[in-house]
C-alpha positions in Angstrom: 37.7 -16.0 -41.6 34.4 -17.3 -41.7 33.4 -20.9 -43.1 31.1 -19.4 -45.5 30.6 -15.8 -47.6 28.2 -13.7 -48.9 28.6 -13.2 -52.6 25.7 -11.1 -53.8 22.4 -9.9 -52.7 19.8 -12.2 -54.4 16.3 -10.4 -53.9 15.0 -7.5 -52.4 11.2 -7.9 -51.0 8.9 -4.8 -51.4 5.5 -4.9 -50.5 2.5 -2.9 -52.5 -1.2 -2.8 -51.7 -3.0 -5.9 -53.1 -5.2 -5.0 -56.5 -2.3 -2.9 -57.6 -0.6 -5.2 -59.8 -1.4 -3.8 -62.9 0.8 -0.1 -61.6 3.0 -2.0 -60.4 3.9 -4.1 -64.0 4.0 -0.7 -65.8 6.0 1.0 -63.2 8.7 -1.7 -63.0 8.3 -3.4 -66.6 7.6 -0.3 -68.9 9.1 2.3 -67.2 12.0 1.1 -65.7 12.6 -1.8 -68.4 13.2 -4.9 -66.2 11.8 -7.8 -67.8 9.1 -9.6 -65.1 9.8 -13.2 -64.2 7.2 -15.2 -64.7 6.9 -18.1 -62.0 4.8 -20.5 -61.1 1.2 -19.3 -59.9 1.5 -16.3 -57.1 0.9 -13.4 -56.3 4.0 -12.4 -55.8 5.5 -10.5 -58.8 8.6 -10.2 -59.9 11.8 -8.7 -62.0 15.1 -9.0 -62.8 17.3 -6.3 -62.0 20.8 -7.5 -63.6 21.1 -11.5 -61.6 19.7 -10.1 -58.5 15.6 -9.9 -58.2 13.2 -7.5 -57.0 10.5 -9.3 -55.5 6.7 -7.3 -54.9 4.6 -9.1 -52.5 0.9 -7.8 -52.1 -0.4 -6.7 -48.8 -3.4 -5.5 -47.5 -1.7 -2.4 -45.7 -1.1 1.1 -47.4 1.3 1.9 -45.0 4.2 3.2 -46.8 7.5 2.4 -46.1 10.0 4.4 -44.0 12.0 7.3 -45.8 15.3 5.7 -45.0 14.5 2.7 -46.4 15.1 2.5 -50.3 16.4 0.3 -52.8 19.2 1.7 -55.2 19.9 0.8 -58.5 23.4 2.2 -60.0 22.5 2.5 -63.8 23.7 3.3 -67.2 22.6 6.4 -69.1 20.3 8.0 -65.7 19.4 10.9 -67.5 17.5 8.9 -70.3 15.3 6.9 -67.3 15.2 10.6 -65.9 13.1 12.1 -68.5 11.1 8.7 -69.2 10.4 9.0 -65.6 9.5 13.1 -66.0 7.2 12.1 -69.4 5.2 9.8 -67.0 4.5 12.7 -64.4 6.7 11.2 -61.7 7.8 13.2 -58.7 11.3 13.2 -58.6 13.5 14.5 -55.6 17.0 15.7 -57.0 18.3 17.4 -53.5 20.5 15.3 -52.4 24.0 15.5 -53.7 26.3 12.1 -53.3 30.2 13.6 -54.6 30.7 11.5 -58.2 27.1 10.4 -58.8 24.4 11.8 -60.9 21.2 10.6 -58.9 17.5 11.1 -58.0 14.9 9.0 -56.2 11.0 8.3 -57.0 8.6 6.4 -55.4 7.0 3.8 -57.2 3.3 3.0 -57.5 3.7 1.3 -53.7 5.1 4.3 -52.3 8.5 2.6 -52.1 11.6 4.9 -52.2 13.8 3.8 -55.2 17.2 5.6 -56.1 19.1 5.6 -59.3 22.3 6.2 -59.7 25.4 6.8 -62.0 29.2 7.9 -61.8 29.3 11.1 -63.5 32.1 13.3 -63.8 30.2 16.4 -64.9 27.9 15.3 -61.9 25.6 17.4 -64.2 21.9 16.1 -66.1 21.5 17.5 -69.5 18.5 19.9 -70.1 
């Protein structure tokens, strides 16, 4: 057994092209709810997601990240964040079955993948 452990992921690290941090507030703190952690001066922004973080770190590339990579959330009451998402014109993509879970992924303002997820046993979204 190793000396030490992991117990938790900390932060995640997105990056999202540099001027956008206004989308990027409303995306994460209106939309999705996560209050934003206000540190010491930087450009780095970033919210609390439970006691891990989601870190956003400007860059000047708008190359957007690979389709595989994503960050999952596993929340309560999905089909609520699913029609607040909907009212605000998002794209969702609902195609992809997982056997127990209600989920859907977006991309956020970035163009970062996000998935959200809940158990379900009706595995079913209310119209």
């Amino acid at each position: 057994m190793p000396i030490h452990s992991i117990q938790r992921v900390h932060h995640v690290q997105l990056a999202y092209p540099a001027g956008a941090e206004g989308q990027i507030r409303n995306f994460y703190h209106q939309l999705l709810g996560l209050p934003e952690l206000r540190q010491p001066p930087s450009r780095t922004l970033r919210f609390a997601a439970g006691a891990q973080q989601i870190e956003l770190v400007p860059t000047d590339s708008n190359a957007p990240a690979p389709v595989a990579s994503h960050l999952a959330f596993e929340v309560d009451n999905l089909p609520e964040l699913r029609s607040r998402l909907l009212q605000a014109q998002l794209q969702l993509v609902e195609n992809r079955a997982l056997p127990g879970y209600l989920r859907f992924y977006v991309k956020d303002p970035a163009g970062n993948q996000l998935e959200f997820l809940e158990p379900d046993d009706e595995l079913e979204y209310p119209v």
